[in-house]
Kinemage of the C-alpha trace (Angstrom):
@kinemage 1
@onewidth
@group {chain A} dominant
@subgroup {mainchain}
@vectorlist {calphas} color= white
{ca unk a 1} P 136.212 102.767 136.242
{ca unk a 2} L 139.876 101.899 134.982
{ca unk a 3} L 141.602 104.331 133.335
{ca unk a 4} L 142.916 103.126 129.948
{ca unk a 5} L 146.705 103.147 129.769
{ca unk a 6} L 146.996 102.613 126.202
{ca unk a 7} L 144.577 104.249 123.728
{ca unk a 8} L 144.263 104.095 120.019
{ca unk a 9} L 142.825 107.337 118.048
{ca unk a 10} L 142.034 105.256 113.985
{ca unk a 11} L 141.316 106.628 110.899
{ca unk a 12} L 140.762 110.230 111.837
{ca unk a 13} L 142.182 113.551 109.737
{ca unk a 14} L 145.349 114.407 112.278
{ca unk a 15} L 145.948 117.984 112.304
{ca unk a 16} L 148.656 119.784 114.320
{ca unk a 17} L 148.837 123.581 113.466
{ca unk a 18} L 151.678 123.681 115.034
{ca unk a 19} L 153.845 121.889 112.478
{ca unk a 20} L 151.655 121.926 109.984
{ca unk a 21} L 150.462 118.138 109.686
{ca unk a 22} L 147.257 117.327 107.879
{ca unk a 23} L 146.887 113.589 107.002
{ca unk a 24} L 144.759 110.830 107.986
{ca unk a 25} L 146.604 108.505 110.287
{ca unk a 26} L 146.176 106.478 113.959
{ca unk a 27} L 147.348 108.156 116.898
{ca unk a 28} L 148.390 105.807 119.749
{ca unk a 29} L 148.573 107.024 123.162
{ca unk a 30} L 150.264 105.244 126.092
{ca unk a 31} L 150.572 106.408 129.816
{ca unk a 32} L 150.059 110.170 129.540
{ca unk a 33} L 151.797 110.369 126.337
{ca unk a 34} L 151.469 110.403 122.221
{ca unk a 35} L 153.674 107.131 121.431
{ca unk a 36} L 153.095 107.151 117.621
{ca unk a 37} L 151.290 109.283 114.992
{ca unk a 38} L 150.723 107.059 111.675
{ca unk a 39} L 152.998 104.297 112.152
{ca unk a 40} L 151.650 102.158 115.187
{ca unk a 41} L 153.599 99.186 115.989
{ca unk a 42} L 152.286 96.279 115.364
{ca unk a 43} L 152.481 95.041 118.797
{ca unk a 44} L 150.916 98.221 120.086
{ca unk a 45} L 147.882 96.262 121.687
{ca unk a 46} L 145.297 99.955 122.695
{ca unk a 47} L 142.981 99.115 125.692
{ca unk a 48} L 140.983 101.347 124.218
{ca unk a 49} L 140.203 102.080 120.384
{ca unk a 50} L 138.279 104.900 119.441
{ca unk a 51} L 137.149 105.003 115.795
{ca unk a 52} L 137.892 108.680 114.446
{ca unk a 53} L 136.418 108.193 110.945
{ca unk a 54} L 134.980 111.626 109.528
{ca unk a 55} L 136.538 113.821 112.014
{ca unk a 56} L 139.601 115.875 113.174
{ca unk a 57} L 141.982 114.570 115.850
{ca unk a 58} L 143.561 117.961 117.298
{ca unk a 59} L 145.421 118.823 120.396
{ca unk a 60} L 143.643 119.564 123.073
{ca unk a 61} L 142.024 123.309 122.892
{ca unk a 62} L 143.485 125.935 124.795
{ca unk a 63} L 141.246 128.906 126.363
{ca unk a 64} L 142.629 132.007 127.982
{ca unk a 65} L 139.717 133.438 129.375
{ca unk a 66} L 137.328 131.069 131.974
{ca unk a 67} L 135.506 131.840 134.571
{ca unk a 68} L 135.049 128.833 136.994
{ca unk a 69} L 133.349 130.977 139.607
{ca unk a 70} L 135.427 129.263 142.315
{ca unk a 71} L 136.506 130.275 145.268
{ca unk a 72} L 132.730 131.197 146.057
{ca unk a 73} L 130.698 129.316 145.021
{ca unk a 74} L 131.318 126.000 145.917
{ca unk a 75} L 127.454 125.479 146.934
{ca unk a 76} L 126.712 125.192 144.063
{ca unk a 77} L 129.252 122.821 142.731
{ca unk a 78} L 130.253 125.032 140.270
{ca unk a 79} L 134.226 124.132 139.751
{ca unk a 80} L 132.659 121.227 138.973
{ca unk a 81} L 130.048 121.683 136.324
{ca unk a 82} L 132.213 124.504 134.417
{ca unk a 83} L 135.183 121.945 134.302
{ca unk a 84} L 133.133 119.417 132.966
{ca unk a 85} L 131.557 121.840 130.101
{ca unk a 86} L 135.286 122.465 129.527
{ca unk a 87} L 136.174 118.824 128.364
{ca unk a 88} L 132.639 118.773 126.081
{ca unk a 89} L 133.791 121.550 124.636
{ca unk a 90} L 137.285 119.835 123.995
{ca unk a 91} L 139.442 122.733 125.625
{ca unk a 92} L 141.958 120.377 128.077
{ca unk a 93} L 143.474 123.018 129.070
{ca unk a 94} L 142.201 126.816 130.921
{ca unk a 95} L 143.514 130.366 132.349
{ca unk a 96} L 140.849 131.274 134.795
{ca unk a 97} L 140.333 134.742 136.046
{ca unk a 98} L 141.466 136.150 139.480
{ca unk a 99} L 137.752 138.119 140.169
{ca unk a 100} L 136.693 135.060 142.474
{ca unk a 101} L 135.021 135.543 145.474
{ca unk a 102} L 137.380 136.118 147.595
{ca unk a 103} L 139.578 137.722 145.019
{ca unk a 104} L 142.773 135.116 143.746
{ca unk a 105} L 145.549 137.337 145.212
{ca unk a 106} L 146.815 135.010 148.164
{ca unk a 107} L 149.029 131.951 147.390
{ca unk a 108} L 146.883 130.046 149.640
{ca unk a 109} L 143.656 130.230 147.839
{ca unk a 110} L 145.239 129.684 144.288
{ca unk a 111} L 146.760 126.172 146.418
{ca unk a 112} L 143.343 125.473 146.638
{ca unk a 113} L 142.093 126.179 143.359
{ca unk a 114} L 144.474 124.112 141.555
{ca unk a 115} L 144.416 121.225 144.203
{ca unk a 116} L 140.600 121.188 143.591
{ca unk a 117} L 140.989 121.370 140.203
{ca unk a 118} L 143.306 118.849 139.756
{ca unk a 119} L 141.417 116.774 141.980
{ca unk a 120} L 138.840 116.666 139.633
{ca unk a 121} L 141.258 115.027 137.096
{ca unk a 122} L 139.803 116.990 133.728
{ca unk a 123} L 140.991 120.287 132.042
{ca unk a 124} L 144.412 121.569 133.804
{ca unk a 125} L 143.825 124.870 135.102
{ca unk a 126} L 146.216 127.797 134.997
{ca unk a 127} L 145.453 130.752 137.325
{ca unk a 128} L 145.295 134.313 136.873
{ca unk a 129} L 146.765 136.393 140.303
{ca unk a 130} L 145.568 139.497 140.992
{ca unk a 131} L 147.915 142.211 140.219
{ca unk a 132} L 146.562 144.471 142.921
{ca unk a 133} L 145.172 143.665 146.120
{ca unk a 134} L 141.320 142.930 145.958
{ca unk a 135} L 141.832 144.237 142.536
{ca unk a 136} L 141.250 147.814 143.951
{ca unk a 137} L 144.148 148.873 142.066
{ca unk a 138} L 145.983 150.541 144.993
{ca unk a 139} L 148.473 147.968 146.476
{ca unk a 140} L 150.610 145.070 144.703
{ca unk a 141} L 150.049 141.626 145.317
{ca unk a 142} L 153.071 139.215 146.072
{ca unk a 143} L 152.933 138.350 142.549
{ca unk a 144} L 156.577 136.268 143.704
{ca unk a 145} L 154.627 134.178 146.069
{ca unk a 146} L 151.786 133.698 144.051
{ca unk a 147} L 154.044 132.280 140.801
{ca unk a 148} L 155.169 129.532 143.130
{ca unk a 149} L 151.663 129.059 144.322
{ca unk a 150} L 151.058 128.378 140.285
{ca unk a 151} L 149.960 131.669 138.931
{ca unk a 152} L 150.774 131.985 135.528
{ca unk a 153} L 150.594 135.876 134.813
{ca unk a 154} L 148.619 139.035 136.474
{ca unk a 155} L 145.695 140.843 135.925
{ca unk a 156} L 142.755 143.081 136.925
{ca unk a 157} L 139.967 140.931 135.281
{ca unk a 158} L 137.421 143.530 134.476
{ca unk a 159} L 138.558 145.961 137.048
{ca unk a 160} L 140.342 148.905 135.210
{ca unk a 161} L 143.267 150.065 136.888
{ca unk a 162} L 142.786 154.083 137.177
{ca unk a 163} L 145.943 154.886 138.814
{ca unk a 164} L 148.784 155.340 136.310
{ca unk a 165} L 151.484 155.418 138.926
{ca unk a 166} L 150.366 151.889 140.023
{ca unk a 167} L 150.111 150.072 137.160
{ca unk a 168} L 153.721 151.697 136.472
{ca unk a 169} L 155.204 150.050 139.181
{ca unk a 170} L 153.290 146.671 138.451
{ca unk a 171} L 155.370 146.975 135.324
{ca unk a 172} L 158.288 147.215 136.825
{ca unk a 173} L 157.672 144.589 139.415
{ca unk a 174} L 156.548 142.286 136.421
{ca unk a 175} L 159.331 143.197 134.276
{ca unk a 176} L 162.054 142.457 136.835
{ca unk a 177} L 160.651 138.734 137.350
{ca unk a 178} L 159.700 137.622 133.870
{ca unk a 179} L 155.943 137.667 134.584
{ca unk a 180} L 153.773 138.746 131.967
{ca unk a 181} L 150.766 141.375 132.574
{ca unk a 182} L 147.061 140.609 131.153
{ca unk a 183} L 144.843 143.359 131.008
{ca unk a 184} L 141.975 144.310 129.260
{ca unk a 185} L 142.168 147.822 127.723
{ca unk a 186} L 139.687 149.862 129.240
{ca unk a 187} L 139.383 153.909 130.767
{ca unk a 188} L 137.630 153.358 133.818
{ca unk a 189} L 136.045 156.526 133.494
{ca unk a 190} L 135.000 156.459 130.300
{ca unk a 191} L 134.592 152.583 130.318
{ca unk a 192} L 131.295 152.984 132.240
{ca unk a 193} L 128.220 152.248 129.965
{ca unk a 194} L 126.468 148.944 129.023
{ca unk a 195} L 126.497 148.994 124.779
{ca unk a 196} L 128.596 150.300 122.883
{ca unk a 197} L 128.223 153.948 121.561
{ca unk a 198} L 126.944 154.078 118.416
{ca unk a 199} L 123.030 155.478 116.901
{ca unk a 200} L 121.452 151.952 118.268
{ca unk a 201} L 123.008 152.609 121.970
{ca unk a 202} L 121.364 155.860 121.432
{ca unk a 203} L 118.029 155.170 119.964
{ca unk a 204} L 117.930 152.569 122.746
{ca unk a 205} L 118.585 154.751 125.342
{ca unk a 206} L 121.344 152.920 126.275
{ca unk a 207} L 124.411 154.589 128.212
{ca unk a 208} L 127.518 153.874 125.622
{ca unk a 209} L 130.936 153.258 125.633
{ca unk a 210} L 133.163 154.987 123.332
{ca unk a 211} L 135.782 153.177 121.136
{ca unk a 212} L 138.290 155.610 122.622
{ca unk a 213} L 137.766 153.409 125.964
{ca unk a 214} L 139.888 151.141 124.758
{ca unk a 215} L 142.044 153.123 122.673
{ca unk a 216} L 143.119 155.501 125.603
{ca unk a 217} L 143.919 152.695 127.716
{ca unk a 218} L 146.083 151.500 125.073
{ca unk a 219} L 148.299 154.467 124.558
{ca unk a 220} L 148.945 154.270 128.079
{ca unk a 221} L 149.838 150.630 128.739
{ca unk a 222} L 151.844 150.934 125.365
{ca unk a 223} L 153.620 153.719 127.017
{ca unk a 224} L 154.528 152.149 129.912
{ca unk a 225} L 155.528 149.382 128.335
{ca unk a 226} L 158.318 151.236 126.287
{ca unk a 227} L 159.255 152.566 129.507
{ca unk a 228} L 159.905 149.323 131.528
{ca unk a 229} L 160.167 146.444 129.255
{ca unk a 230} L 157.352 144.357 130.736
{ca unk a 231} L 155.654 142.061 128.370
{ca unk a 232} L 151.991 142.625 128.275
{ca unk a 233} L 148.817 140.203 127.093
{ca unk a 234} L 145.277 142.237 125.925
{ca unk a 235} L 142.236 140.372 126.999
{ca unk a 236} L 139.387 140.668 124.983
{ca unk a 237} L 139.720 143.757 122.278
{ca unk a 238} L 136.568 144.846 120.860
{ca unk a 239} L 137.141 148.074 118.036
{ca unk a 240} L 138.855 148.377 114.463
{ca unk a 241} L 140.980 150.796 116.262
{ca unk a 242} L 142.495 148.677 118.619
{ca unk a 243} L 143.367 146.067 116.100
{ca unk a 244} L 145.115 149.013 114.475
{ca unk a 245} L 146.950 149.798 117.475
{ca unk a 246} L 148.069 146.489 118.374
{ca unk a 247} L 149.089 145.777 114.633
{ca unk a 248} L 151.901 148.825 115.340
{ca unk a 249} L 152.696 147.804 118.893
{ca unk a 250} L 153.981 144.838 117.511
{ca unk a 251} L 155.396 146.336 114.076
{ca unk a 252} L 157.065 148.385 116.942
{ca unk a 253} L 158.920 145.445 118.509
{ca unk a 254} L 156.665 145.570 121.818
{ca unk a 255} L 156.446 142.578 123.846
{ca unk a 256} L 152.757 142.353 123.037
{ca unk a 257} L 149.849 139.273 122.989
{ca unk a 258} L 146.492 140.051 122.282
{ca unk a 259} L 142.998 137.628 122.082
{ca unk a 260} L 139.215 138.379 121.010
{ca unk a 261} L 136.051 136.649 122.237
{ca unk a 262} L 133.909 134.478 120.209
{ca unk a 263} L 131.285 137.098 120.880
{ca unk a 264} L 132.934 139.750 119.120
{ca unk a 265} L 133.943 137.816 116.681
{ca unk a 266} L 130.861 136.605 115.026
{ca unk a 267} L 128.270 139.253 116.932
{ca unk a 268} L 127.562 142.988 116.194
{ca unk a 269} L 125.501 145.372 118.136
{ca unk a 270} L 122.620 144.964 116.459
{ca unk a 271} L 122.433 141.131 117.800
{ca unk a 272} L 121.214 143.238 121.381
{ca unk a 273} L 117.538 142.767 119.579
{ca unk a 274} L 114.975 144.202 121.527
{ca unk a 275} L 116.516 144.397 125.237
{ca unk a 276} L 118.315 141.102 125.133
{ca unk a 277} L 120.229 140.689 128.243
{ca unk a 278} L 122.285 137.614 126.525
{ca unk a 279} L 123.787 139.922 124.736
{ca unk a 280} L 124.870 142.090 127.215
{ca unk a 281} L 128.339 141.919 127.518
{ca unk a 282} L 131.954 142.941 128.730
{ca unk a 283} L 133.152 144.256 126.194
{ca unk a 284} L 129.960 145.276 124.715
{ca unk a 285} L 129.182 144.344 121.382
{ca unk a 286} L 130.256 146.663 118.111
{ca unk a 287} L 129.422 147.774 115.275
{ca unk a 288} L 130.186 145.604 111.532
{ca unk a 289} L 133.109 147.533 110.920
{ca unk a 290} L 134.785 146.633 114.048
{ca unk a 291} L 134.049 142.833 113.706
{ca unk a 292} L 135.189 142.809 109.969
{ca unk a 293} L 138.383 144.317 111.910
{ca unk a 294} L 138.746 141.744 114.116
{ca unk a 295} L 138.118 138.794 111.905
{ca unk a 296} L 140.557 140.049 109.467
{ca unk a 297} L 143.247 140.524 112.652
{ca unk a 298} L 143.216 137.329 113.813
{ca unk a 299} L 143.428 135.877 110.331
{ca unk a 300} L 146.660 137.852 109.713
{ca unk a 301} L 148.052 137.122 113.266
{ca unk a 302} L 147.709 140.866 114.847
{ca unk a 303} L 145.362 138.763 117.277
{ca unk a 304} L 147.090 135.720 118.606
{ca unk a 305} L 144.390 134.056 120.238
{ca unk a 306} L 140.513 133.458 120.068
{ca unk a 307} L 138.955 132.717 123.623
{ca unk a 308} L 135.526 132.217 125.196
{ca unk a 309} L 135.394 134.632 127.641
{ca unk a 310} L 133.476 132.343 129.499
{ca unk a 311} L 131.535 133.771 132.330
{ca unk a 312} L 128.392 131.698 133.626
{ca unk a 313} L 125.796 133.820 135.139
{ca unk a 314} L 122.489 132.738 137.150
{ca unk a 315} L 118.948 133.220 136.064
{ca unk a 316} L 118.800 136.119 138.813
{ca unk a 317} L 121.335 138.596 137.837
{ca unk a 318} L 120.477 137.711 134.028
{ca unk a 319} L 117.021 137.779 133.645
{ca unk a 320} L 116.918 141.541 134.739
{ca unk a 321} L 116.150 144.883 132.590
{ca unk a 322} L 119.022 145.209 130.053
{ca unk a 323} L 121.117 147.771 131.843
{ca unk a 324} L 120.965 146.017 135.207
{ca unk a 325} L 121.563 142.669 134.177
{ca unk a 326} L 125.268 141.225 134.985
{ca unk a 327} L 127.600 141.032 131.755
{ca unk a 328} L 128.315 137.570 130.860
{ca unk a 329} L 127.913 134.517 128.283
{ca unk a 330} L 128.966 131.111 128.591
{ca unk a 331} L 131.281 129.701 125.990
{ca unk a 332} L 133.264 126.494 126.998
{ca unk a 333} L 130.849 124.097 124.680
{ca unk a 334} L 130.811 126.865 122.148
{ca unk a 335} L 134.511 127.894 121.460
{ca unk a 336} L 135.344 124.985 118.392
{ca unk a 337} L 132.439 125.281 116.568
{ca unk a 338} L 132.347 128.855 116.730
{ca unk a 339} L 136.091 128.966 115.500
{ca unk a 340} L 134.941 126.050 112.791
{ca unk a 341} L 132.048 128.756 111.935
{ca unk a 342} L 134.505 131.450 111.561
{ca unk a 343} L 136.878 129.082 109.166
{ca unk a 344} L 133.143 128.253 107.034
{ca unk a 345} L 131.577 131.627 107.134
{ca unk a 346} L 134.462 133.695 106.789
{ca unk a 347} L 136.850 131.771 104.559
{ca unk a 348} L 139.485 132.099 107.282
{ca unk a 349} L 142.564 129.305 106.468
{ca unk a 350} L 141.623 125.951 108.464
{ca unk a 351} L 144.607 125.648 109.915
{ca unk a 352} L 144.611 129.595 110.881
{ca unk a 353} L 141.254 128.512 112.459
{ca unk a 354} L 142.538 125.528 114.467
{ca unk a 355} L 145.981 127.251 115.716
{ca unk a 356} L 144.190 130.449 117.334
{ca unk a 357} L 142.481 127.819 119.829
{ca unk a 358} L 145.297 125.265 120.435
{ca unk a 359} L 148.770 126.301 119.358
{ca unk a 360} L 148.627 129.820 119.391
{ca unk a 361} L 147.603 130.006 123.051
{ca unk a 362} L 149.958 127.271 124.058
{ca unk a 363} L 152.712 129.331 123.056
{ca unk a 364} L 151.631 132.545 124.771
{ca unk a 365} L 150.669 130.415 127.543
{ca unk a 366} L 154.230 128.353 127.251
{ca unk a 367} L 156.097 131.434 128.308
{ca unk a 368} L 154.090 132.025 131.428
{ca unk a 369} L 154.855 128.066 132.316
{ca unk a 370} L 158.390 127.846 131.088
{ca unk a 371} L 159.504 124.181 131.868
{ca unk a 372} L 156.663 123.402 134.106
{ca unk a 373} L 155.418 120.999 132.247
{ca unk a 374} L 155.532 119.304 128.670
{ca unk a 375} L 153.898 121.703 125.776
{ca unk a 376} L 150.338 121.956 125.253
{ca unk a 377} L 148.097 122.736 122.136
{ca unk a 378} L 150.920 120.634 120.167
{ca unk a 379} L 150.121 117.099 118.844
{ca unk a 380} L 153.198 115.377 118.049
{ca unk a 381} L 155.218 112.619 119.317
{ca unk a 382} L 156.108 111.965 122.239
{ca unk a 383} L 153.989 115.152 123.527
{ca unk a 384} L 151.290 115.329 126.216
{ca unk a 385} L 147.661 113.171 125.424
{ca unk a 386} L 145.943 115.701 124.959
{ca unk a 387} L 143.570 115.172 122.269
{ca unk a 388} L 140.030 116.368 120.965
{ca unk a 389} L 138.197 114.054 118.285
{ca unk a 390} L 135.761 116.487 116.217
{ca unk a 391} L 133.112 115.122 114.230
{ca unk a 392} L 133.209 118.440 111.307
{ca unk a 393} L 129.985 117.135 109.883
{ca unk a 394} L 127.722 116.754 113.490
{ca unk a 395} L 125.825 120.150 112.952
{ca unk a 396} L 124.115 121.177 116.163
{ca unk a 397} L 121.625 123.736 117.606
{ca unk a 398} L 122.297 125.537 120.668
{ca unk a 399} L 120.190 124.731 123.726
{ca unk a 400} L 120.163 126.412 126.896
{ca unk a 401} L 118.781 122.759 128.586
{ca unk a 402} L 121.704 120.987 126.565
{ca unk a 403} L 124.678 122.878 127.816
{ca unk a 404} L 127.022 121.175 130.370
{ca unk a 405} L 127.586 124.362 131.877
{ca unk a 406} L 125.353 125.910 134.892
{ca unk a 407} L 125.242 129.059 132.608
{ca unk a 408} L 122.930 129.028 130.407
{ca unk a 409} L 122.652 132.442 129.086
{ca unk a 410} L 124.581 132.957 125.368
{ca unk a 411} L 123.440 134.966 122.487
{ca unk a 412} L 124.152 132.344 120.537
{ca unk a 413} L 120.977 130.624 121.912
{ca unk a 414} L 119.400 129.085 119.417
{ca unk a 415} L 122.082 128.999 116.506
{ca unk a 416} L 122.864 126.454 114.500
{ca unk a 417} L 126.858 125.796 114.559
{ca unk a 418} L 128.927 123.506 112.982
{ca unk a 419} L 130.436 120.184 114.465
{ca unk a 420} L 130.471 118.845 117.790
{ca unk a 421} L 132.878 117.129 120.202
{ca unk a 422} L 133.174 113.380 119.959
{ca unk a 423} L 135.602 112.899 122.837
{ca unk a 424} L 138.341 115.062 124.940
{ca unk a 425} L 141.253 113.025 126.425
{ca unk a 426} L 143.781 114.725 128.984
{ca unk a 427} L 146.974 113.289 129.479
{ca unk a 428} L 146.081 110.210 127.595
{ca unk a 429} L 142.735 109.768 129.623
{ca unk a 430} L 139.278 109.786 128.006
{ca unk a 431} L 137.658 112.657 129.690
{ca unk a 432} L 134.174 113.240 127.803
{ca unk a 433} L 133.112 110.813 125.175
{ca unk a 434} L 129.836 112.156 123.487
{ca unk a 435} L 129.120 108.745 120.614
{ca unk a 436} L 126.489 111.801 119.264
C-alpha cells in the first residue's frame, strides 16, 4: 500500500497541551511533517482526508514504561503484536524496559532492538540500558557505549539495587555524562511481598509490602542525589508518602521526574477481589488514601507523567495461585481512556489530563534525546506527524479477545471506559485507523 504524503486531519477539536491550543480547526500534514493547523492553503490538495468530526486531534501519546518482551521472545512475534497495540492505543511514541531476555546492557542488542523496531515502521521506540550488568546490581554497564547505541537513560527495571556503594558510583558515572537515572523506589529487602500491607493483605494471608519500601529507597536515592548532582526519573510510585516526598525533592531544587501507572491511579487494594491474579501487580496495589494521593499529585504536577506500565504476560505464569502468579497488566490500548476516565471521574483539568500522556513525557523524554530528533508529544507547526484522532464519545468495554496486545490479563477486564482511538499517524503516516 502507498503511503500518503499529504494528509488532511478536518473538523476535529485540536488540542496541544503544550501551548495551550483548544479550537476546532484542519490539520494538514505533508511528508513527515504538520504543514498547517487551521489555515490550509487552498491549494493544499491531501491524498488522504480523514474526517475528525466529534473528536480530539492530539499529538501522538507518549508512554514511559513498555514492555515489548523483545530480545526473547521473538517466537512468538511479540515486538510485533505489542507495537501494534501501541498505535491502537494512539501512543507513537515508547521507553521500553532493559529486563529483556538477554538483559539490554550491550550496545549490540539495543542495535537490534531499535533496527527491528524501526523496521516495523509504527511507534518509535526509545530504550532503557541497564545500569548494571545483568541488572545484578554489582558491575556498571558502558552506559557511554550504549547512549550511542540509542539508549535514552538507565535503569534496574524491577530489580532493586541493594548495594549503596554501587548505585553511588552509577550516580556519578551518570552525572558526569548528562544521562539521567530511572529507578523505581523500592528496599529490596523489604520490597519482597505480593500486596501491599495493609488488614486485607493480612486477612488474605497475603505476604505485604510496607509503604516504607518505597519511602526508604527514597531517602537514599534523594541522598545521593544531593551528593553527586545526577538527575534522577521515579518509575511507578505507589503511596501518599512518596508523593509527599517527591513534592519536597523538588521544592528542594532536586533534579527530579517522577510517573504513576494507570493501575494505581484508578485501582485500590481492594480491586485484588477474591485471589485475582490480574490484579497482581508491581507495585502492588494500595489502599484509597494513597490513590486519592496520587490523583491529586499528578493534577498539581508533583507527578509529571502517567504511564502504562505495560507488561504482557502469558496465560501460564498468570493463571496461577495469587502469590505465584507473575506481576503484570497490559496497558498500551488502555492508557487514553484511562487518562480520559481520570479527567471524567475525577474532575482533573482536560488539558492536565492530555499533557501527563503527551507533553509532559516528551519533555522529560526531550532531555534524554537532546537534538536527536524533532520534539514529540507537541502538535504545532511545522513539528513531527504525529497525531492521534480520539473519538471522546466511542464508550467501550474491555475485552480480553479484543485487545491488540498478546497480553490479555488487566484488571480492568471488563470495564467500561471512555473513548476510543479512531486513528494513530507517525511521522505523517496513518498507522492504525479503527472507522469504530
Amino acid at each position: 500500500m502507498n503511503t500518503p504524503k499529504t494528509v488532511l486531519i478536518r473538523g476535529g477539536r485540536v488540542i496541544d497541551p503544550a501551548s495551550g491550543y483548544d479550537q476546532i480547526a484542519d490539520v494538514a500534514l505533508a511528508g513527515n511533517a504538520v504543514v498547517a493547523i487551521g489555515d490550509v492553503a487552498p491549494d493544499f490538495s491531501p491524498e488522504l482526508t480523514i474526517d475528525a468530526s466529534g473528536c480530539l486531534v492530539l499529538p501522538g501519546l507518549v508512554d514511559l514504561a513498555v514492555r515489548l518482551r523483545e530480545p526473547g521472545y521473538e517466537h512468538a512475534r511479540m515486538l510485533e503484536s505489542e507495537m501494534s497495540a501501541a498505535v491502537a492505543g494512539g501512543i507513537t511514541s515508547l521507553v521500553c524496559q532493559p529486563d529483556t531476555d538477554p538483559v539490554l546492557d550491550e550496545s549490540g542488542l539495543v542495535e537490534m532492538l531499535r533496527f527491528r523496531a524501526e523496521k516495523l515502521q509504527q511507534a518509535r521506540v526509545y530504550p532503557l540500558g541497564a545500569l548494571t550488568r545483568n541488572l545484578q546490581g554489582t558491575v556498571l554497564t558502558e552506559m557511554v557505549e550504549l547512549t550511542d547505541a540509542g539508549c535514552v537513560a538507565f535503569s534496574q527495571a524491577e530489580v532493586a539495587l541493594s548495594n549503596t556503594q554501587v548505585l553511588q558510583r552509577a550516580f556519578q558515572y551518570a552525572s558526569t555524562f548528562g544521562y539521567a537515572v530511572w529507578l523505581r523506589p523500592q528496599d529490596g529487602f523489604l520490597g519482597q511481598g505480593v500486596a501491599a500491607s495493609g488488614p486485607l493483605a493480612t486477612r488474605m494471608g497475603l505476604s505485604g509490602v510496607p509503604v516504607m519500601a518505597e519511602t526508604i529507597a527514597m531517602h537514599t536515592i534523594f541522598e545521593l542525589m544531593r551528593a553527586t548532582g545526577a538527575r534522577v526519573h521515579l518509575c511507578r510510585i505507589s503511596s501518599a508518602a512518596g508523593v509527599e516526598l517527591v513534592r519536597q525533592a523538588k521544592a528542594q531544587g532536586l533534579a527530579l521526574t517522577c510517573d504513576v501507572s494507570i493501575n494505581s491511579l484508578h485501582l485500590t487494594d481492594t480491586d485484588m477481589g477474591y485471589f485475582d491474579s490480574r490484579a497482581r501487580l508491581t507495585p502492588p496495589l494500595r489502599q484509597q488514601r494513597d490513590r486519592d494521593a496520587l490523583r491529586a499529585g499528578l493534577a498539581d504536577g508533583t507527578i509529571d507523567a502517567l504511564v502504562s506500565d505495560h507488561t504482557p504476560v502469558d496465560d501460564d505464569a498468570k493463571m496461577l495461585p495469587f502469590a505465584e502468579s507473575e506481576p503484570g497488566a497490559t496497558g498500551l490500548e488502555l492508557l487514553l481512556s484511562l487518562a480520559f476516565k481520570w479527567h471524567q471521574d475525577a474532575g482533573a483539568d482536560l488539558l492536565r489530563a492530555l499533557s501527563v500522556v503527551t507533553d509532559s513525557p516528551a519533555a522529560l523524554l526531550g532531555k534524554a534525546l537532546g537534538a536527536r530528533q524533532g520534539r514529540t508529544g507537541h502538535l504545532a507547526l511545522g513539528g513531527l506527524g504525529d497525531v492521534c484522532v480520539f473519538d471522546p464519545q466511542a464508550a467501550w468495554t474491555v475485552k480480553a479477545d479484543a485487545l491488540v496486545s498478546q497480553g490479555k490479563h488487566t484488571p480492568f477486564s471488563g470495564y467500561e471506559l471512555p473513548g476510543r482511538v479512531r486513528c494513530t499517524l507517525v511521522g505523517g503516516r496513518v498507522v492504525y485507523q479503527n472507522s469504530l
